[in-house]
C-alpha positions as CSV (number, residue, x, y, z in Angstrom):
1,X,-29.0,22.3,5.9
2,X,-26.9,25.5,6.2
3,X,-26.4,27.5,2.9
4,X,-22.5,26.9,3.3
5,X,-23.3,22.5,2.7
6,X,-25.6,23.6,0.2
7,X,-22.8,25.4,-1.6
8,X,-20.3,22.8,-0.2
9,X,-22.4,20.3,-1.9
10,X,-23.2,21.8,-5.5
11,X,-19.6,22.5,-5.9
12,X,-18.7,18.8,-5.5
13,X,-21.5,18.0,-7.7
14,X,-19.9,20.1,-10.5
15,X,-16.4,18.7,-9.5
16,X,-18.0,15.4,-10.6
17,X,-19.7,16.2,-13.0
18,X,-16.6,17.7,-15.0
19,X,-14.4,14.5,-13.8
20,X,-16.8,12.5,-15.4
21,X,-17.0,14.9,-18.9
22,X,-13.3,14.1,-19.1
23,X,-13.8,10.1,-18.3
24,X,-16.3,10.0,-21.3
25,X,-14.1,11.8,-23.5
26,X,-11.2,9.3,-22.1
27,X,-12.9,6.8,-23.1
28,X,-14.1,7.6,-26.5
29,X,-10.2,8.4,-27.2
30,X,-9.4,5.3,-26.1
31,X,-12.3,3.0,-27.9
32,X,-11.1,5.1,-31.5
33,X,-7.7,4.3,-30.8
34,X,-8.7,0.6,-30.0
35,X,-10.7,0.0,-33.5
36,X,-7.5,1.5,-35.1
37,X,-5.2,-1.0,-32.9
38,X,-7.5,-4.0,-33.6
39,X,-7.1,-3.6,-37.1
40,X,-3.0,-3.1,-36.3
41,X,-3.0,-6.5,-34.6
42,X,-5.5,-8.6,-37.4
43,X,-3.2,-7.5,-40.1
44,X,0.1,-8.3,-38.1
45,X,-1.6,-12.0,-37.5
46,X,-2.2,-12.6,-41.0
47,X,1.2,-11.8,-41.8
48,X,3.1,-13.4,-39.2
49,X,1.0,-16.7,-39.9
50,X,2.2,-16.3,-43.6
51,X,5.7,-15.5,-42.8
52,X,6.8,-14.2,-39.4
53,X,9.5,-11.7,-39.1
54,X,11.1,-10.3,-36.3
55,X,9.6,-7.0,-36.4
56,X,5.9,-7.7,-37.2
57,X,6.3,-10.1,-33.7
58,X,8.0,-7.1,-31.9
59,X,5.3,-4.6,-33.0
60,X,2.2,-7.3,-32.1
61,X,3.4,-7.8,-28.2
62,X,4.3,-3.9,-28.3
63,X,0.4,-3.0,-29.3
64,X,-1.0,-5.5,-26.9
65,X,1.4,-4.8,-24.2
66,X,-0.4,-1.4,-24.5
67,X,-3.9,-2.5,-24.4
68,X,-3.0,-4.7,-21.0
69,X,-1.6,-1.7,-19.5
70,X,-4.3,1.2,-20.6
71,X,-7.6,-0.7,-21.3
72,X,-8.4,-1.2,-17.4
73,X,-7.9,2.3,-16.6
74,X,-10.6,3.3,-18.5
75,X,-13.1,0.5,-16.7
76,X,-12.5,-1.9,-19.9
77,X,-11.1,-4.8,-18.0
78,X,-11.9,-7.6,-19.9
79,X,-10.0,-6.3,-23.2
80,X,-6.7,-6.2,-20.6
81,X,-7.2,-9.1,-19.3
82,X,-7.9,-10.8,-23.3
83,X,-4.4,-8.1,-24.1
84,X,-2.3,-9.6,-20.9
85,X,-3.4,-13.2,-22.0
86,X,-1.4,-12.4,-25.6
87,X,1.2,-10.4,-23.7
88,X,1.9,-13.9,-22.1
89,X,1.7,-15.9,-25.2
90,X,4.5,-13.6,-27.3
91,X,6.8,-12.8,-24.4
92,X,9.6,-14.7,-25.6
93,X,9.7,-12.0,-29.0
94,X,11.7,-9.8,-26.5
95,X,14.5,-12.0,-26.3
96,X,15.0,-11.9,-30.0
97,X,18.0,-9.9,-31.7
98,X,19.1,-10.1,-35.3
99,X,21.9,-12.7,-34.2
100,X,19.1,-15.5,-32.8
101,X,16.2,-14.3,-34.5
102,X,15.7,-17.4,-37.1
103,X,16.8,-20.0,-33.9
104,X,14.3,-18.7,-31.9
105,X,11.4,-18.4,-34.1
106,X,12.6,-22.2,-34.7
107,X,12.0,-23.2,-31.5
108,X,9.1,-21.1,-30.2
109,X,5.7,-22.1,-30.9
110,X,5.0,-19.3,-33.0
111,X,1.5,-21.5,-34.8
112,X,-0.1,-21.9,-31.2
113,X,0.7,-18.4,-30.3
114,X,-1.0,-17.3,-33.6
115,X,-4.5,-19.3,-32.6
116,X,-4.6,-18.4,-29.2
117,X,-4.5,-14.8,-30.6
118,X,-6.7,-15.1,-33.4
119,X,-9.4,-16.9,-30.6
120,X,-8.7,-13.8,-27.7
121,X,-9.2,-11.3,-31.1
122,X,-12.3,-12.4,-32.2
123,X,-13.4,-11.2,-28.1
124,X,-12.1,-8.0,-28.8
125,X,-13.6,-7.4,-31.4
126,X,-16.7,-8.4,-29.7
127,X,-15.7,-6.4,-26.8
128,X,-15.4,-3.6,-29.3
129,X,-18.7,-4.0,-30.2
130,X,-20.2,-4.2,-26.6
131,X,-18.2,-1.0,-25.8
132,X,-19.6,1.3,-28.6
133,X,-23.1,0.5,-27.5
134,X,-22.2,0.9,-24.2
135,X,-20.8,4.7,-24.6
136,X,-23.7,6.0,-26.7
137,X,-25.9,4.5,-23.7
138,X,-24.2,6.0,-20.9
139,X,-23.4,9.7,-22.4
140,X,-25.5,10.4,-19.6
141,X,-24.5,9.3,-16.9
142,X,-21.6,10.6,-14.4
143,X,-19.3,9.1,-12.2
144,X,-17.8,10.7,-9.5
145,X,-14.0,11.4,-8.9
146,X,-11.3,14.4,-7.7
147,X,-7.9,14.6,-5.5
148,X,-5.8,17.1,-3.4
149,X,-4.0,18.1,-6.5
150,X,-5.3,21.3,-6.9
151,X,-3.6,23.3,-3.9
152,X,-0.2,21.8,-5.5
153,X,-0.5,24.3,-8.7
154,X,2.0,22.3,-10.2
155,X,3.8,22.2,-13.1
156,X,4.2,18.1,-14.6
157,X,6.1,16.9,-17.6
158,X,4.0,13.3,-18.9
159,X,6.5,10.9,-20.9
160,X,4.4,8.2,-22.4
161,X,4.4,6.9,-26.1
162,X,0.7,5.6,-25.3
163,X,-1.4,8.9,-26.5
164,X,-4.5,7.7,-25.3
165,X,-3.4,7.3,-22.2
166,X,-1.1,10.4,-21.8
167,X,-4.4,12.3,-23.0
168,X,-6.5,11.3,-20.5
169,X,-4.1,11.7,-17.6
170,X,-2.9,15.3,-18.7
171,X,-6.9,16.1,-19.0
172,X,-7.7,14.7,-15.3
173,X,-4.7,16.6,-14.1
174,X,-5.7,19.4,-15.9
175,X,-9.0,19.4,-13.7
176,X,-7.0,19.5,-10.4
177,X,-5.2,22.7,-11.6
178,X,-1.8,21.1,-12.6
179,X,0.0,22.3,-15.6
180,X,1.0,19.6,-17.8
181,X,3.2,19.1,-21.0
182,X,3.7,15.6,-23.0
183,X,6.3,13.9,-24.7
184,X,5.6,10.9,-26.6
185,X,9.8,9.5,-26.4
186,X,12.7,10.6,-24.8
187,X,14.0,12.7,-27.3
188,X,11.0,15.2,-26.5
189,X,11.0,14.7,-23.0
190,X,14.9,16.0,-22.8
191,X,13.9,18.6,-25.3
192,X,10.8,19.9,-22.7
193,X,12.9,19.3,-19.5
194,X,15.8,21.9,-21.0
195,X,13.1,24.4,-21.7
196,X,10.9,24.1,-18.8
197,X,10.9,23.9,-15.0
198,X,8.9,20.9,-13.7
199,X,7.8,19.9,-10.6
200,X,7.6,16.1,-11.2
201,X,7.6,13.9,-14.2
202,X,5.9,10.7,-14.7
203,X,7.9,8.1,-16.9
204,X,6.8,5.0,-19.3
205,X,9.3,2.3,-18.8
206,X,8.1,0.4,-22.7
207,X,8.4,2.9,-25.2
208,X,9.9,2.8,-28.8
209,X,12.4,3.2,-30.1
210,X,14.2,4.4,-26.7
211,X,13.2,3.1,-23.6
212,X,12.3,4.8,-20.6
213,X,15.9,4.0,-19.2
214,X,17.6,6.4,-21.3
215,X,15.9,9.2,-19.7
216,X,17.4,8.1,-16.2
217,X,21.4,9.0,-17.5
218,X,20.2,12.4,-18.6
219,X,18.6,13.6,-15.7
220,X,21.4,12.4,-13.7
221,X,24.0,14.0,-15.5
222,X,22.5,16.9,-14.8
223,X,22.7,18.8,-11.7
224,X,19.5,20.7,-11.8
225,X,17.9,18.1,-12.5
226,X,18.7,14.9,-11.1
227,X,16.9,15.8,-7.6
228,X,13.8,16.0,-9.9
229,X,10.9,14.1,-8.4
230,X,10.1,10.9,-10.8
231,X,7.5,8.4,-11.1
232,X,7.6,5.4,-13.1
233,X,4.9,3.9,-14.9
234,X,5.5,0.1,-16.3
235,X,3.2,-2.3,-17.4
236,X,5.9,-4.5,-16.3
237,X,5.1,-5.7,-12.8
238,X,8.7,-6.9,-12.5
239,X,10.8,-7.0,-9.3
240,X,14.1,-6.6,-11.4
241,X,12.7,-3.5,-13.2
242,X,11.5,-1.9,-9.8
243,X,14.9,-2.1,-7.8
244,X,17.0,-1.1,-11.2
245,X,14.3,2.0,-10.9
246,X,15.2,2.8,-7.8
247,X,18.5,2.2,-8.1
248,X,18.8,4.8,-10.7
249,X,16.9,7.4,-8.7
250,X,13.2,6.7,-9.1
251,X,10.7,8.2,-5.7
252,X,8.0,5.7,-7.0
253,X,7.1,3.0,-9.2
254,X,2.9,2.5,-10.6
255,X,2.3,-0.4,-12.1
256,X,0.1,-0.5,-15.0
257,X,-3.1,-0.6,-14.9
258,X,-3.9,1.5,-12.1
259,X,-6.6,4.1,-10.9
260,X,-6.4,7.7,-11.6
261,X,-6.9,8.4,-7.7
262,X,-4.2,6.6,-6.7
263,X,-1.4,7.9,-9.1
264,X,-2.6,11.5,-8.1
265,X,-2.0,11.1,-4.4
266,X,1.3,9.5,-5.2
267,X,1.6,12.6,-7.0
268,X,0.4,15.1,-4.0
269,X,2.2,13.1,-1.8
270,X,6.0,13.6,-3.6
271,X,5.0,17.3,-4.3
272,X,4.2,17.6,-0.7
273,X,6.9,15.8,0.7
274,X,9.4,17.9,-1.4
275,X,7.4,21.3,-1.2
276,X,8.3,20.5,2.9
277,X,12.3,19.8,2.2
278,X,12.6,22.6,0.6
């Protein structure tokens, strides 16, 4: 073997094994972030079972509409799968306002939502279990990964209220050379996008307390802006949400979960395809 595969092949090995430094660290985040949710969504179903009130329904299906969207990125798909099973159950709190609110509490089955949860908790918090054993066994060992990012050297703006999440993608695209800035709501995003240049942003679509939407007016209201290359990111596999999207000017639409390698070609490939417009 030539001494330019040997070199070829040591540098993909460190490539790797830096992807997979960031995974474990990604999914350390992610597991402290889950006991801390897990505790969120016990507390919310003892209350709720006691006495239910808009709000404490609201903020259960927002954490678990979280957890269906993140937990599979980082290889824990059984937690969103137990997370989209909840997501299901509670759907109907979105259709509350403080007009209907005590109608439909009347009429939905809040009791058989409550025991479903309480049955797909007590997993997680077996699955919790399982995955903090798992971690400390694998520290060692390193999966593979990497993209055409890194002849981009781009600059991306991340606007997620998920932090786990938003940390582990600005650390992977980190590794492929991009520079990247966060905003966990709008307000920060708009704040960022009037003080920075950006070559794409990436957008949640279910974030509190503004959604995702608002962000769409701004950008088009302004001209330097509006041509800006966007992705949304929804956990909302809706076809309603996707053609309102691209209706307001999205270039793409990832739905949540989804694999780091695919979002970053998505990525390469706008950046490309606009690096060539222009």
């Amino acid at each position: 073997m030539s001494n330019t595969n040997l070199e070829g092949l040591k540098d993909s090995k460190s490539e790797s094994e830096r992807d997979a430094r960031i995974l474990r660290q990604g999914r350390k985040l992610f597991i402290r972030e889950f006991e801390k949710q897990l505790k969120q969504l016990n507390s919310l179903l003892d209350t709720i079972q006691m006495a239910a009130a808009a709000e404490d329904l609201k903020q259960f299906y927002r954490i678990v509409h979280t957890l269906k969207g993140s937990a599979p990125i980082f290889g824990y798909v059984r937690i969103g799968k137990l997370a989209e099973d909840m997501v299901r159950a509670w759907e109907w709190t979105q259709s509350m306002d403080n007009d209907g609110e005590e109608l439909l509490m009347a009429i939905n089955p809040i009791i058989e939502c409550a025991e479903r949860s309480i049955h797909a908790l007590r997993e997680m918090n077996m699955e919790y279990d399982i995955c903090v054993t798992e971690i400390k066994m694998d520290e060692q060992q390193d999966p593979g990964g990497g993209s055409l990012l890194g002849s981009m050297k781009s600059r991306l703006l991340l606007v997620d209220d998920d932090e786990v999440l938003r940390n582990y993608l600005t650390r992977r695209l980190q590794l492929d050379d991009c520079i990247v800035d966060e905003a966990a709501d709008v307000e920060s995003a708009m704040k960022l996008l009037r003080e920075h240049t950006y070559d794409l942003v990436t957008l949640d679509l279910m974030m509190h307390p503004q959604s995702g939407y608002e962000l769409f007016e701004f950008l088009k209201e302004d001209p330097t802006l509006k041509w800006l290359p966007l992705i949304v990111l929804s956990g909302r596999n809706d076809l309603n949400d996707k053609v309102r999207c691209f209706h307001l000017g999205a270039d793409d639409y990832v739905t949540k979960p989804f694999q780091y390698e695919e979002l970053a070609a998505r990525i390469y490939g706008l950046l490309k395809r606009t690096k060539n417009f222009e």
